[in-house]
C-alpha positions as CSV (number, residue, x, y, z in Angstrom):
1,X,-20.5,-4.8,-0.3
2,X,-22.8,-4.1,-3.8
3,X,-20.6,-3.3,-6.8
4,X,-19.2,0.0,-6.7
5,X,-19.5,2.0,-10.4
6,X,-16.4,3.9,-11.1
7,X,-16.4,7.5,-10.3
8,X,-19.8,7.7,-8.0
9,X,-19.3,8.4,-4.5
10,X,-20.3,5.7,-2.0
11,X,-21.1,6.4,1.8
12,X,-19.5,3.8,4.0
13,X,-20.0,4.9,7.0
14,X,-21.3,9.1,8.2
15,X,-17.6,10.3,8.3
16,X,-16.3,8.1,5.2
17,X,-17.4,8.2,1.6
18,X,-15.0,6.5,-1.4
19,X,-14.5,7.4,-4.9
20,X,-13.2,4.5,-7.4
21,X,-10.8,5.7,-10.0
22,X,-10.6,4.4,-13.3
23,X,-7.3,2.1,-13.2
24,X,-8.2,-1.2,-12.8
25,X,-5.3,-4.0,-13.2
26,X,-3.6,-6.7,-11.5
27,X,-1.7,-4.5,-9.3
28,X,-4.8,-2.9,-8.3
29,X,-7.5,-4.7,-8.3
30,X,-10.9,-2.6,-9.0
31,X,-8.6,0.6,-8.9
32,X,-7.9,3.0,-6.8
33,X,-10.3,3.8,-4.0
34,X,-10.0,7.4,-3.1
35,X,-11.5,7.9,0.7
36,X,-13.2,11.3,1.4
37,X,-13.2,11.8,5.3
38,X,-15.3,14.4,7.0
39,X,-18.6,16.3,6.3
40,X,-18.9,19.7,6.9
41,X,-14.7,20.1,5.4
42,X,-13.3,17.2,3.8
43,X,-9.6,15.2,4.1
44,X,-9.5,13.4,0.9
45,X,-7.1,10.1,1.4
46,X,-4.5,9.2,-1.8
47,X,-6.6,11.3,-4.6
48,X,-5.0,8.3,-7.2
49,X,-4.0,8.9,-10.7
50,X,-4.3,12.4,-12.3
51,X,-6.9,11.8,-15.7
52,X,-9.1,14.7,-16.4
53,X,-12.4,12.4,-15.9
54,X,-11.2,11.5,-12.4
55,X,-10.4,14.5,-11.0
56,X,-13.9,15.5,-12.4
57,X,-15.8,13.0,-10.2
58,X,-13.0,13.7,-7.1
59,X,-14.7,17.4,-7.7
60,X,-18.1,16.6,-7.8
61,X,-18.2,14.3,-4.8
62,X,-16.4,16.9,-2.8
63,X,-19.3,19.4,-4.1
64,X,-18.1,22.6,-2.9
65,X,-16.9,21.8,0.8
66,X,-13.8,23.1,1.6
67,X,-11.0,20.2,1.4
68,X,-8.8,20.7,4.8
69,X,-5.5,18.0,3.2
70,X,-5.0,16.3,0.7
71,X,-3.4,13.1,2.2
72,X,-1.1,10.8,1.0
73,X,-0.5,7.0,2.1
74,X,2.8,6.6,-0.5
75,X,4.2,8.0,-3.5
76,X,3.2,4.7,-6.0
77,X,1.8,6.5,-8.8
78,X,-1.9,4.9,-8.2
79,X,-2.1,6.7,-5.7
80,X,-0.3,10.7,-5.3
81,X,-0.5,12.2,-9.1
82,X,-4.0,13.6,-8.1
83,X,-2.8,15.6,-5.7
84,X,-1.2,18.4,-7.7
85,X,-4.4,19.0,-9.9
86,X,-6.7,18.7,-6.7
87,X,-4.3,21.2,-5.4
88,X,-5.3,23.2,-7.9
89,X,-8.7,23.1,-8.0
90,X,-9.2,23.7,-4.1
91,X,-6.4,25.3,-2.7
92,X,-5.7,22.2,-0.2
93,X,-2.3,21.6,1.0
94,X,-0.8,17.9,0.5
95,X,0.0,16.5,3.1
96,X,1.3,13.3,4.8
97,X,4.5,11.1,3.5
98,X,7.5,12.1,3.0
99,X,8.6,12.2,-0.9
100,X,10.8,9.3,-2.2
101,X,14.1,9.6,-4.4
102,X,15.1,6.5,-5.5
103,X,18.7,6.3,-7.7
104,X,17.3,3.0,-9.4
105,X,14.0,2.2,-9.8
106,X,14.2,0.2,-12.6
107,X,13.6,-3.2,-11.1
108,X,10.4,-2.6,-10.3
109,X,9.4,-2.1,-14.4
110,X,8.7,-5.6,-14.3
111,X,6.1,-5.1,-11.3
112,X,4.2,-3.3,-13.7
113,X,3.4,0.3,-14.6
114,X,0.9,1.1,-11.0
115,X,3.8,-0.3,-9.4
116,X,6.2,3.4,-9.7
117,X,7.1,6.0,-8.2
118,X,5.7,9.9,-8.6
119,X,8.7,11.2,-8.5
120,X,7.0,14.7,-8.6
121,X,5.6,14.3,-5.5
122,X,5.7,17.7,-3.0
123,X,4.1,17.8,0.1
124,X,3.5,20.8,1.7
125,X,4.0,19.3,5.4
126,X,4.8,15.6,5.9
127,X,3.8,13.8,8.8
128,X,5.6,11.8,11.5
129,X,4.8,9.2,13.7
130,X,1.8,9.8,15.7
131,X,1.3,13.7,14.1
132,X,-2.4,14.5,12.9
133,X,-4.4,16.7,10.2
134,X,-7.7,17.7,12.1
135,X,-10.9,19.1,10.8
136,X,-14.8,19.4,12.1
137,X,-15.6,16.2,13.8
138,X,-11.9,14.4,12.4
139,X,-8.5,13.2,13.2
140,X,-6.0,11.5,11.0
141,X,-3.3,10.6,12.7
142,X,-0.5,9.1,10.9
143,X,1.3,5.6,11.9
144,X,4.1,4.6,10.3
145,X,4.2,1.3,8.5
146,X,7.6,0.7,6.4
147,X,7.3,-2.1,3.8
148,X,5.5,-1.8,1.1
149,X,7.4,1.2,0.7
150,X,9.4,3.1,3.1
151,X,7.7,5.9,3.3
152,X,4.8,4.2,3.3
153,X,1.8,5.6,6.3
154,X,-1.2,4.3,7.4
155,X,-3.8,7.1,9.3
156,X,-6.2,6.3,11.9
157,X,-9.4,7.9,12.3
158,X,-10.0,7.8,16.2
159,X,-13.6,8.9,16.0
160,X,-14.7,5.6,14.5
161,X,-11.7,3.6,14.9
162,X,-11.4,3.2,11.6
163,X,-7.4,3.2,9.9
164,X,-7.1,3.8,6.5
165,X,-4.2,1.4,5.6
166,X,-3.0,2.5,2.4
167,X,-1.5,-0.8,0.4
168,X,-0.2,-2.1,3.8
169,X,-2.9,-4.3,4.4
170,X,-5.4,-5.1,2.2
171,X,-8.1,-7.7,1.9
172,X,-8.1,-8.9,-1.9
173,X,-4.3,-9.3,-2.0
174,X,-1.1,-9.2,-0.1
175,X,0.9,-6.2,-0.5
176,X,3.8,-6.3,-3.0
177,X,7.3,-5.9,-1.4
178,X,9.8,-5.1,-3.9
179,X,13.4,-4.2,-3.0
180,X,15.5,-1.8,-2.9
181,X,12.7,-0.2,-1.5
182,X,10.7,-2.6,-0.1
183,X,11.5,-4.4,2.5
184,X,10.2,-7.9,4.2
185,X,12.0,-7.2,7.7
186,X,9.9,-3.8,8.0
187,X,7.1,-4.9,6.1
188,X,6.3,-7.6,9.2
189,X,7.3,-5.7,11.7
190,X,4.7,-3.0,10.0
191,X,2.4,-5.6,10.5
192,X,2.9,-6.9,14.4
193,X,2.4,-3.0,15.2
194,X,-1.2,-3.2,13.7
195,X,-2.1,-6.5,15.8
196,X,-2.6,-4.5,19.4
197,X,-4.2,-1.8,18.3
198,X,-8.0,-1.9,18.5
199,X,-9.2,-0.5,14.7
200,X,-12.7,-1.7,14.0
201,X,-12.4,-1.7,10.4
202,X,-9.7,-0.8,7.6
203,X,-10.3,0.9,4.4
204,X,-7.5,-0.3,2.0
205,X,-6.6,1.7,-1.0
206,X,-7.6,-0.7,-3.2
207,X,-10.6,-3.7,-2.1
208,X,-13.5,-3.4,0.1
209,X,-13.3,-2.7,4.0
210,X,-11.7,-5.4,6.2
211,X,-14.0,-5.9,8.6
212,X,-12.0,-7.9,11.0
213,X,-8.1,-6.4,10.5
214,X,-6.8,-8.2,13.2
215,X,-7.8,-11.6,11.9
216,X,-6.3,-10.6,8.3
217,X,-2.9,-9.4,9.9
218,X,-2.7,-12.5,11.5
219,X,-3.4,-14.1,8.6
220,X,-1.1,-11.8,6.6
221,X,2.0,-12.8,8.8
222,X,0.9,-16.2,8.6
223,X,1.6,-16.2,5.0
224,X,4.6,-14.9,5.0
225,X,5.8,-17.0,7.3
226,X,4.8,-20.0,4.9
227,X,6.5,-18.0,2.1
228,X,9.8,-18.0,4.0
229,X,9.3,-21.4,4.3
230,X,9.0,-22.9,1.6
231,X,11.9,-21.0,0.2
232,X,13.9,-22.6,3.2
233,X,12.9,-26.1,1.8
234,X,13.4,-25.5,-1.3
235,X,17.3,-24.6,-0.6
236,X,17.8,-26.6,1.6
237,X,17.6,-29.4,-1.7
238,X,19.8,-27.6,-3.8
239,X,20.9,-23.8,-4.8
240,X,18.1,-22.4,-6.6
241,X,17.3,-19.0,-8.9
242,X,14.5,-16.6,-8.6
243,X,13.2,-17.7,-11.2
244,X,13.2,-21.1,-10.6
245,X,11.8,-20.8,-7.1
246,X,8.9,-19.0,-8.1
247,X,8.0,-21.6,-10.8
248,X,7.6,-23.9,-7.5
249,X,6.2,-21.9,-5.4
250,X,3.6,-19.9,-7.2
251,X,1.6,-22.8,-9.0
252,X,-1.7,-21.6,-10.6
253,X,-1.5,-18.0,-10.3
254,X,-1.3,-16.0,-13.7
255,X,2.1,-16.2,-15.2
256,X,1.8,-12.2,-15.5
257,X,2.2,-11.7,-11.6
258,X,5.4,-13.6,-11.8
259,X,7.5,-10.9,-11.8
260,X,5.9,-9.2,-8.9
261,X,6.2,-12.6,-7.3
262,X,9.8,-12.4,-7.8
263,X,10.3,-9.4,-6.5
264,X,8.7,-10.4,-3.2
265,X,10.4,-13.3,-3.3
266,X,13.9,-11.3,-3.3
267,X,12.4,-9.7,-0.7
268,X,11.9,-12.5,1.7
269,X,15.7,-13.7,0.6
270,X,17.2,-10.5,1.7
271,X,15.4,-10.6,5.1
272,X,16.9,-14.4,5.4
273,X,20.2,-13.6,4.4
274,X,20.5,-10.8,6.8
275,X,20.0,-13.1,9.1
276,X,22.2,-15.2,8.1
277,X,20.0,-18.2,7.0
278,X,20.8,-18.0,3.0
279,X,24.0,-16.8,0.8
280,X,23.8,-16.1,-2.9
281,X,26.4,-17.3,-5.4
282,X,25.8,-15.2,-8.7
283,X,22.1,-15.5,-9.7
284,X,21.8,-18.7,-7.2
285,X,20.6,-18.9,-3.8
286,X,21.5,-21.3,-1.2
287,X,21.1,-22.1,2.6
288,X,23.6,-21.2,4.9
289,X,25.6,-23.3,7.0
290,X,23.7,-21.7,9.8
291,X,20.6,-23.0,8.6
């Protein structure tokens, strides 16, 4: 797709236009991409960060329509703090996940600042499995995909089979996984619930469209797979630290994702050792006997 200048709406298709907020980073790529569905009355899909100058475009691209929901994929702070001053600018109830309390977040300071939680996140109706906001000419129905987070949703727009997938699945990056809250075992079983479902095209919270979803879930579990892997191999040799497994496993990336890589990597050891495939010792990992 051509270069999309922060702040402008873009059409993607008759029922979908985007909004990019201004929060470009690592975690996030370009920045948030705020979906707008509808024409006529408007769902407006994670509103993103709350900064006076955003709001101000989220305002001018919905240009007087009345805004049926605001929605909300996950309560990662790239994503929900809009909703209470878009709340207040057009009346619109938030809807969608449930809120998120978490006793200890601090692991995830190391993830990065896009990376937390909006703790001061208050829907006004959260959505389960398979319920729907509706409005002229649209559906969002909600789909639960644990993971990333666990409250995290997906929402699928029958009318165009389109599924607006949130960080769940995106096409510039994997999705971070970062216990307590994140969690690999749900994250992939997240993902084989996506692969019979017949969405034409996804529209990630942050990237461009994925044009072919079922080829990049694949691909997606493929990966993981690898990842679980190679941090079988690399036990299998000797007891190992986070640390130190990530220094093998993620050559060539920038050192500044290491600590979201070693959060996934936890992730992927949790998931092992609940199966009984690795122990830990301290800081140090090993294989199991059953391994």
């Amino acid at each position: 797709m051509s270069e999309q200048q922060t702040g402008v709406a873009q059409m993607l298709e008759p029922l979908v236009s985007r909004v990019l907020a201004p929060n470009p980073s690592a975690f996030t790529n370009t920045g948030t991409q705020v979906h707008l569905v509808g024409t006529t009355d408007l769902a407006v899909i994670d509103p993103g960060p709350d900064t006076p100058e955003h709001i101000d475009a989220l305002i001018a691209a919905i240009a007087g329509r009345p805004v049926t929901a605001i929605v909300i994929t996950h309560t990662h702070r790239d994503h929900s703090p809009g909703s209470r001053p878009l709340q207040a600018a057009t009346g619109a109830p938030i809807i969608g996940c449930a809120p998120l309390a978490l006793a200890d977040s601090g692991p995830r300071v190391g993830v990065g600042a896009d990376a937390s939680f909006d703790h001061d996140y208050a829907p006004d109706r959260v959505l389960a499995e398979g319920e729907s906001v509706t409005g002229q000419g649209w559906t969002l129905t909600a789909l639960a995909t644990p993971g990333h987070t666990s409250n995290h949703l997906c929402f699928a727009l029958p009318e165009t089979r389109a599924l607006f997938s949130g960080d769940h699945v995106m096409g510039w990056s994997t999705s971070i996984v970062s216990p307590p809250d994140g969690d690999m075992a749900a994250y992939m079983a997240s993902l084989e619930k996506l692969l019979p479902r017949d969405d034409r095209i996804y529209y990630p919270a942050h990237g461009d469209p994925v044009d072919n979803p079922q080829r990049l879930v694949r691909g997606m579990m493929g990966h993981r797979k690898q990842r679980e892997g190679q941090i079988l191999r690399l036990l299998r040799k000797e007891a190992r630290t986070i640390p130190a497994m990530v220094e093998r496993m993620y050559v060539g990336i920038d050192r500044r994702l290491f600590p979201a890589a070693e959060r996934s990597v936890l992730a992927h050891l949790i998931d092992l050792r609940d199966r009984g495939l690795v122990s830990a010792t301290g800081d140090a990992w090993s294989k199991s006997s059953a391994e």
